[in-house]
ROVOTOR-250037 format. One line per 3 residues: number of its first residue (from 1); for each residue y, z, x of C-alpha. Coordinates in steps of 0.001 Angstrom, whole numbers, plus 500000, padded with zeros to 6 digits. Layout:
N
NUM> Y Z X  ...
# end
This chain:
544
1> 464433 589747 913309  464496 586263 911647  461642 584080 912917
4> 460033 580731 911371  457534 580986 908661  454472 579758 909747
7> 453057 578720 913058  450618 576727 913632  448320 574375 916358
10> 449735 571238 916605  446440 569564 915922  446694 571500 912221
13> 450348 570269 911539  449821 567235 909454  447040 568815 907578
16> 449306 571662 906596  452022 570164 906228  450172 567860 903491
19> 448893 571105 902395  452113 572828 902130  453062 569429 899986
22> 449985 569470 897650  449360 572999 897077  452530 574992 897608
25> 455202 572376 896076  457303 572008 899370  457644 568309 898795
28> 460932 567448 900518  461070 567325 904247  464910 568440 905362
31> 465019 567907 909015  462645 567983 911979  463398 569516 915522
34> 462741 570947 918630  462934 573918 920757  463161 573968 925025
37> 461943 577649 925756  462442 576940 929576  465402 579617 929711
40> 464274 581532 926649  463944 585404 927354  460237 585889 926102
43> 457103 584160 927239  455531 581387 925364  452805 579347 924754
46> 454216 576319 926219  457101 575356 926660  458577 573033 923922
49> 457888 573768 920108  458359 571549 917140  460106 572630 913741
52> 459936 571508 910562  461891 572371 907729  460377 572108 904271
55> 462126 572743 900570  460471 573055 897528  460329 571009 894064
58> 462444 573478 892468  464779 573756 895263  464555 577324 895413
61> 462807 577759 898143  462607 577059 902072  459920 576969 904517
64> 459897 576876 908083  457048 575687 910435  456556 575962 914356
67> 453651 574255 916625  453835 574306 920414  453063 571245 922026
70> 450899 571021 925171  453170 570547 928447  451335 567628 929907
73> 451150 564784 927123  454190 566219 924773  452142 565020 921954
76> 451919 565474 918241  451047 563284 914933  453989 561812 913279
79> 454841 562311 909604  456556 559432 908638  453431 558542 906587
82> 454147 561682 904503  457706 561652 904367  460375 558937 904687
85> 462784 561213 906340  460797 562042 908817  461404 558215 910582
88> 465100 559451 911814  463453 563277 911901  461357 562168 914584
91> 463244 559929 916304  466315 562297 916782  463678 564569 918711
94> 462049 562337 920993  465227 560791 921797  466868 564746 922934
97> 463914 566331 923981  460874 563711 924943  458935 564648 922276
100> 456054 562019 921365  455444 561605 917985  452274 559568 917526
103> 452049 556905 915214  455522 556737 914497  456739 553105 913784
106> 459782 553208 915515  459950 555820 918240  463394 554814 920196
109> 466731 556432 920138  469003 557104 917499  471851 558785 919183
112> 471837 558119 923035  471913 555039 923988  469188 552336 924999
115> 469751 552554 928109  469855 556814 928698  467874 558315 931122
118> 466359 561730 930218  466788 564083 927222  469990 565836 926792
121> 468805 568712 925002  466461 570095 927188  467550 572883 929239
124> 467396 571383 933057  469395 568343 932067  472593 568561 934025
127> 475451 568365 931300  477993 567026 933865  476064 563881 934592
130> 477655 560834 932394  475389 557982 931898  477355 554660 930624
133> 475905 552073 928675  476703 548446 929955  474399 546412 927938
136> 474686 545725 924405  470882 546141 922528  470486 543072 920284
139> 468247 545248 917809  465335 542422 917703  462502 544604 919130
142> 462767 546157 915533  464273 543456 913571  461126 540614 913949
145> 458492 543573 913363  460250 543992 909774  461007 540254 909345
148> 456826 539449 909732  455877 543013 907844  458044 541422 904584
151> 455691 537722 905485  458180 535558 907061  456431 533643 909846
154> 458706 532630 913115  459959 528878 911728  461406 530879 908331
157> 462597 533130 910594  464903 530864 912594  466072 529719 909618
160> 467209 533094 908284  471318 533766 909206  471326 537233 911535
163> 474728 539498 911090  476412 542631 912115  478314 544533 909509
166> 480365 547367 911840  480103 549157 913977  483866 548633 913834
169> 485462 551132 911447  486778 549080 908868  483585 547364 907940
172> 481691 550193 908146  483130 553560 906996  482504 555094 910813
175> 480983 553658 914082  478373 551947 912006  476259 548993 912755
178> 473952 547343 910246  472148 544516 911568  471090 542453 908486
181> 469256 538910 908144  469976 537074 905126  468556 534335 903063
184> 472387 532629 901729  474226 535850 900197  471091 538342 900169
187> 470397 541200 902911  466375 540411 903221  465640 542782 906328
190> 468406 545708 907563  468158 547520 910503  470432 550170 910952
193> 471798 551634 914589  473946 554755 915540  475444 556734 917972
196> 478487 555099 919312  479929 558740 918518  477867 560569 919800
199> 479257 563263 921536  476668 566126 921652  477594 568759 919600
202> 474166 570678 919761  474559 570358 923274  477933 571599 923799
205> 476574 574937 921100  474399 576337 923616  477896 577194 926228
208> 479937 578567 923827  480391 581329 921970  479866 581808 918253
211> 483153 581607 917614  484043 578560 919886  481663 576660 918095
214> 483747 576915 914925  486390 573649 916173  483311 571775 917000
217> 482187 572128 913414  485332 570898 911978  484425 567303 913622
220> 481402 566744 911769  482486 566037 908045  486166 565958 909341
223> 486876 564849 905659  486095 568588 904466  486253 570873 907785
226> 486322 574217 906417  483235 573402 904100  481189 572910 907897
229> 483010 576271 909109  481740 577861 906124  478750 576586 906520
232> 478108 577574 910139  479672 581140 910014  477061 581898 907036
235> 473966 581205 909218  475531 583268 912104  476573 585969 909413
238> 473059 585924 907997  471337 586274 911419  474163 589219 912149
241> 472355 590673 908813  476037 590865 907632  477513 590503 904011
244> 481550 589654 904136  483989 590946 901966  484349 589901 898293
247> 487847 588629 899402  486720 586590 901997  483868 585264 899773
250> 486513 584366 896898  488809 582633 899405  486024 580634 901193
253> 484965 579269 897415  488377 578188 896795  489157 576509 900116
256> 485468 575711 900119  485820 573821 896534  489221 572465 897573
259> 487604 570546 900861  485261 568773 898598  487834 567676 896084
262> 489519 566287 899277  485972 564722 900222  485256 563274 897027
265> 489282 561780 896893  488165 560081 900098  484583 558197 899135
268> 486232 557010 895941  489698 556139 897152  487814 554078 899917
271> 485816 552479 897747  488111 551397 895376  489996 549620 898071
274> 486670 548171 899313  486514 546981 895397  489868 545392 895941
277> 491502 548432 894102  494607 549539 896378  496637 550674 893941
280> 493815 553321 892933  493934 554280 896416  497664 555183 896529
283> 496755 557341 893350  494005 559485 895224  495429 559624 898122
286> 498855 560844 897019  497208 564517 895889  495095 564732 899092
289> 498105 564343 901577  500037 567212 899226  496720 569347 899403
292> 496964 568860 903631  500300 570369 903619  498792 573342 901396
295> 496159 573881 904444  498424 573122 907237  500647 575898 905940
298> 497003 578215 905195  495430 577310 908658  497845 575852 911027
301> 495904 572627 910974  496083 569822 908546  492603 567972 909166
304> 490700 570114 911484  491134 573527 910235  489061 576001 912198
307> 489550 578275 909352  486651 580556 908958  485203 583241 911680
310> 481878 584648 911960  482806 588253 909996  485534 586757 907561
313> 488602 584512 908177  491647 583787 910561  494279 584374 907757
316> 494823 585668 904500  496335 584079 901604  500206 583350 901919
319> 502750 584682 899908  502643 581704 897313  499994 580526 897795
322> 498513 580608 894043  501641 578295 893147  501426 575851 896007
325> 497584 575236 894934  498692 574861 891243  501024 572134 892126
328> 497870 570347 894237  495617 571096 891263  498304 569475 888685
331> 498742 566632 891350  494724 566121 891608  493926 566101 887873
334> 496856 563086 887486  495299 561043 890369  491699 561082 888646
337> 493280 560126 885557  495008 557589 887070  492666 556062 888471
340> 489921 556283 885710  492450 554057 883762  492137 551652 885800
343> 488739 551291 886296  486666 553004 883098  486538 550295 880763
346> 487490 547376 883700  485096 544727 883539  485647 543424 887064
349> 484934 547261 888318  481812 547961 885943  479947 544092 887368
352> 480462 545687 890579  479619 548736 890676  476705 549248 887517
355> 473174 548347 888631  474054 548120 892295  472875 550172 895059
358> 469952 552010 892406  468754 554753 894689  465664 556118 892716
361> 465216 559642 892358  461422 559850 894005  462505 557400 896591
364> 465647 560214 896991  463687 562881 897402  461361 561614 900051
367> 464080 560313 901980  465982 563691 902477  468769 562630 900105
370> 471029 564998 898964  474222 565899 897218  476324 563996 894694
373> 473922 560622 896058  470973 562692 894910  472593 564046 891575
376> 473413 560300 890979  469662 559440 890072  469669 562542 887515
379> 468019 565203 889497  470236 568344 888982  469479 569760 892362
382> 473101 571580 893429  472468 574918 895976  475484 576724 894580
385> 472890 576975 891358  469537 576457 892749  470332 579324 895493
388> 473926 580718 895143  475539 582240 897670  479329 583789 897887
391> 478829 585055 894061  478210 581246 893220  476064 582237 889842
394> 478914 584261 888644  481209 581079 888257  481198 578983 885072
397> 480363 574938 886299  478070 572383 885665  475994 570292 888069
400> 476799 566398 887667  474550 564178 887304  474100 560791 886420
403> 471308 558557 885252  470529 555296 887370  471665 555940 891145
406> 473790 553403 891237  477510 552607 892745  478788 553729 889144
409> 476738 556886 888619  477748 558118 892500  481084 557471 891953
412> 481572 558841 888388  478953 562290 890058  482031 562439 892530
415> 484821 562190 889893  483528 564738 887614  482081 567545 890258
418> 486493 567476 891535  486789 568519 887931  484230 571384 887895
421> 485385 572169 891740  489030 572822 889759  487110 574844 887650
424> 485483 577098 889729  489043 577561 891938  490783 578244 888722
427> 487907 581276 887929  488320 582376 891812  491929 582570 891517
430> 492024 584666 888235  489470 586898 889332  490912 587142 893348
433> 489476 590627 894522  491610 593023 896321  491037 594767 899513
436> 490175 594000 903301  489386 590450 904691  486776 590746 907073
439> 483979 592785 908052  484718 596626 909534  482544 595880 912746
442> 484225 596003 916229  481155 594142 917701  481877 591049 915321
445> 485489 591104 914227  488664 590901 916678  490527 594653 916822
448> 493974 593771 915411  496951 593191 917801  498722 596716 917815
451> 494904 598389 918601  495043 595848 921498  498435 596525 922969
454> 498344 600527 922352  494862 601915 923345  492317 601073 925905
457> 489185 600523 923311  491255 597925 921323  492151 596127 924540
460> 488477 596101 925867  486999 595316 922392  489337 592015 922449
463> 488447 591407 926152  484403 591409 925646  484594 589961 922024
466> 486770 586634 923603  484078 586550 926951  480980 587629 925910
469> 481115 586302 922318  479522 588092 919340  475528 589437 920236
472> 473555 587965 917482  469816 589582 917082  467045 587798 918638
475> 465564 585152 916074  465149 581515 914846  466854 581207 911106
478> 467594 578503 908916  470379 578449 906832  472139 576125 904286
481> 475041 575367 901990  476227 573007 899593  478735 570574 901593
484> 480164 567850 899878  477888 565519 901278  474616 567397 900148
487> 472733 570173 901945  474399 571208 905152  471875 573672 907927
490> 472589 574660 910424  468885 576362 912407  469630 578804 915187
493> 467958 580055 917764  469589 583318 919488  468032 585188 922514
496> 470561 587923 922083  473055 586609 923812  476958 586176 922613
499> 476038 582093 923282  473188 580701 920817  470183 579462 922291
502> 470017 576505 920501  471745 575277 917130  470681 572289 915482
505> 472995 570904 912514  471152 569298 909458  474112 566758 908272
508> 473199 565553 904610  474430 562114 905874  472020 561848 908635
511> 469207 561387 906312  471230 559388 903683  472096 556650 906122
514> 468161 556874 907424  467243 555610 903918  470525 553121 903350
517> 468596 549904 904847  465772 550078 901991  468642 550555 898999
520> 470440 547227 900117  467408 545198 900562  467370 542410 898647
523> 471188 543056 897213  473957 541048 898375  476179 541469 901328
526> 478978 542422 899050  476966 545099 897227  475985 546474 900473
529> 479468 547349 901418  480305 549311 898541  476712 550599 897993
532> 477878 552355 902007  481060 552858 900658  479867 554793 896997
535> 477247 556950 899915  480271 558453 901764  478991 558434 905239
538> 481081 560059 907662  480075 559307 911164  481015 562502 912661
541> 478590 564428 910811  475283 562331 911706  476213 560924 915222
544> 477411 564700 915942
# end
């Protein structure tokens, strides 16, 4: 059975959390939840728990930690004085289950609205009833807190010019909206405000099965779709105690590697056009549109792929398929160069992008920053090396990085990891084992279609695997990947049933945008665009 790590009282969870921090090296906070045991099949303490998910400074290692808070005040100490990422941590959990986090800034919502009434996540909130928000929220309550924290009194405040970049798409790379007050052409306070996509994907987890959750990961980083079904099959697959085939671990690397090429074609085709680079766009874009028809013909789906199931995959390789990802491979290789000869020795391109947007590396790391945004300030932290999975450590790549954290260095990380992606497919391809794709388990994996239409135990195996769902052991597990964004968990909670408990998604550009509003302080409105543009948020994968 998978459980947590540690539990603790909640009156001991600062303490050991610093303790964890100062003693044991788990100095990056990844994400921060909570879990309603009002349905749950075993008694507990009380009934709503807090957990908090810890990595080491080597990146190696994970630790999980559970306290139960008392049923009457819902009360525990916040962390944001420990950890930066703990602001939107905490916030996401009061705002879904009611949690109070004490001495936390800024406890409001992130991803409801203002003006929603209850907490979604909790078990006795009826999921039918639709709650509309009618008022717009002005965002003052925090902006004039931060305006007299930096020393502006109220006269230099009224004098300061108050604008929204987003939340319309355009400006903002997603349903964005940065509210940001500016002294002539510098951003000298930010606040940042989501959720205008929210659709509740944790939510809609807990009444499906594990395999119907599968579409509702592909709308998360829609950009690279099968790397979130890969993602979320491998905690399932984990919890199932189940290892797939060396096929289906080959093919999930290559379509795997492929998505983030795709991803990483998308940040830096958008923000060359942001630059006032179209033409670069065409030349990214071009490859990405040929490698769509490669997965529409793979999958059945272009964009949303569904590709993966818990066990395996839906489809094998088709016959020529090695060719068709040649051609997209060729095609991908010319776009980069393409565009790098337009921009690598551009003057225009290196004012804009070099020294703007410096993320620094400690500042990263405290924030929850991760991915090609976190390799950018020259911290080599990549999980397909730090803790490989899918016969990662037997493929020859190296992990980008750059050296300032700035526009330049994220853009440049993103250029060069497509190369070592091509790499890795190349190695996958050559070496392409033999044999079945998926897992020989009848209580995981679909019977095929002649066991269903010729014998009564194929037909029932199909009938309770498609209704009841797949039984996944009782337990509470953590598990992560490298998504093109950064580290992508997914922490489940299973009572034994073929529907999860409770899944809650980690997205690696939940805590990215958290930390955006300090990195364009005191830069200029322009450089704020393409320092949002350079971060690749998608706003599927952190609204959810």
């Amino acid at each position: 059975m998978y459980k947590v790590d540690l539990v603790v009282e909640s009156s001991e969870i600062k303490n050991t959390i610093i303790n964890l921090r100062d003693n044991e090296k788990f100095t990056i906070l990844l994400d921060i939840t909570a879990i309603d045991y009002l349905e749950y099949s075993e008694s507990t303490p009380s009934r709503f728990a807090v957990v908090y998910i810890l990595r080491s400074s080597n990146f190696k290692k994970t630790f999980t930690i559970k306290t139960f808070v008392d049923d009457e005040t819902l009360e525990i100490d916040s962390i944001t004085d420990i950890f930066i990422s703990a602001d939107w941590g905490e916030r996401e959990t009061f705002d879904q289950y009611g949690i109070k986090f004490v001495g936390h800034p800024n406890l409001k919502r992130v991803l409801n609205h203002h003006q929603f009434k209850g907490h979604p996540l909790r078990k006795d909130y009826p999921i039918t009833k639709g709650q509309i928000c009618t008022e717009t929220e002005d965002l003052m309550d925090e902006m004039l807190p931060l305006l007299h924290k930096k020393g502006y009194n109220d006269e230099e405040i009224n004098d300061l010019m108050l604008l929204n970049v987003g939340p319309s798409h355009p400006a903002s790379h997603g349903t964005i909206r940065n509210f940001v007050a500016m002294e002539g052409e510098t951003i000298t306070a930010c606040v940042t405000e989501i959720g205008y996509l929210h659709r509740g994907f944790e939510k809609s987890c807990e009444n499906h099965t594990y395999n119907q959750i599968i579409p509702y990961t592909d709308r998360l980083n829609y950009c690279s779709a099968i790397l979130n079904n890969i993602g979320f099959s491998k905690a399932v697959e984990d919890m199932l105690d189940i290892e797939i085939t060396p096929r289906a671990k080959a093919i999930r690397v290559i379509i795997g590697e492929l998505s983030r090429i795709l991803d990483h074609l998308v940040c830096n085709a958008a923000n060359m056009v942001d630059l006032g680079g179209l033409t670069n766009f065409w030349y990214l874009f071009a490859p990405r549109d040929k490698a769509y028809d490669l997965l529409s013909k793979l999958t059945g789906a272009r964009l949303t792929n569904s590709y993966t199931r818990i066990g395996g995959l839906e489809y094998d390789l088709y016959d020529g398929f090695a060719q068709d990802l040649d051609d997209v491979l060729k095609d991908v290789q010319k776009g980069i160069e393409d565009a790098l000869s337009l921009i690598a020795h551009n003057k225009i391109y290196l004012n804009r992008t070099q020294d703007v947007g410096v993320i620094k590396a400690d500042f990263a790391l405290n924030a929850g920053v991760s991915g090609p945004n976190l390799r950018a300030t020259g911290i080599a932290h990549d999980l397909r090396k730090d803790k490989p999975y899918y016969d990662y450590e037997k493929y020859d790549f190296d992990v980008v990085i750059g050296s300032h954290g700035d526009v330049y260095d994220r853009m440049m990380c993103r250029f060069e990891e497509m190369n070592q992606s091509m790499r890795i497919i190349k190695q996958a391809m050559r070496d392409l084992p033999d044999g079945p794709l998926n897992v020989d388990h009848q209580g995981i994996v679909l019977p095929d279609k002649k066991d269903v239409y010729s014998n009564i135990e194929g037909l029932m195996n199909q009938f309770k695997l498609t209704f009841e769902g797949v039984k996944v052991p009782t337990g509470e597990h953590y598990s992560f990947t490298e998504a093109g964004n950064g580290e992508l968990g997914f922490f489940i909670v299973s009572d034994g049933e073929g529907t999860p408990y409770k899944v809650k998604c980690r997205p690696p550009c939940f805590y990215s945008l958290g930390a955006y509003s300090k990195i364009v302080e005191g830069g200029m409105l322009a450089d704020a665009v393409v320092t949002m543009a350079s971060m690749n948020f998608i706003a599927g994968e952190f609204d959810r």
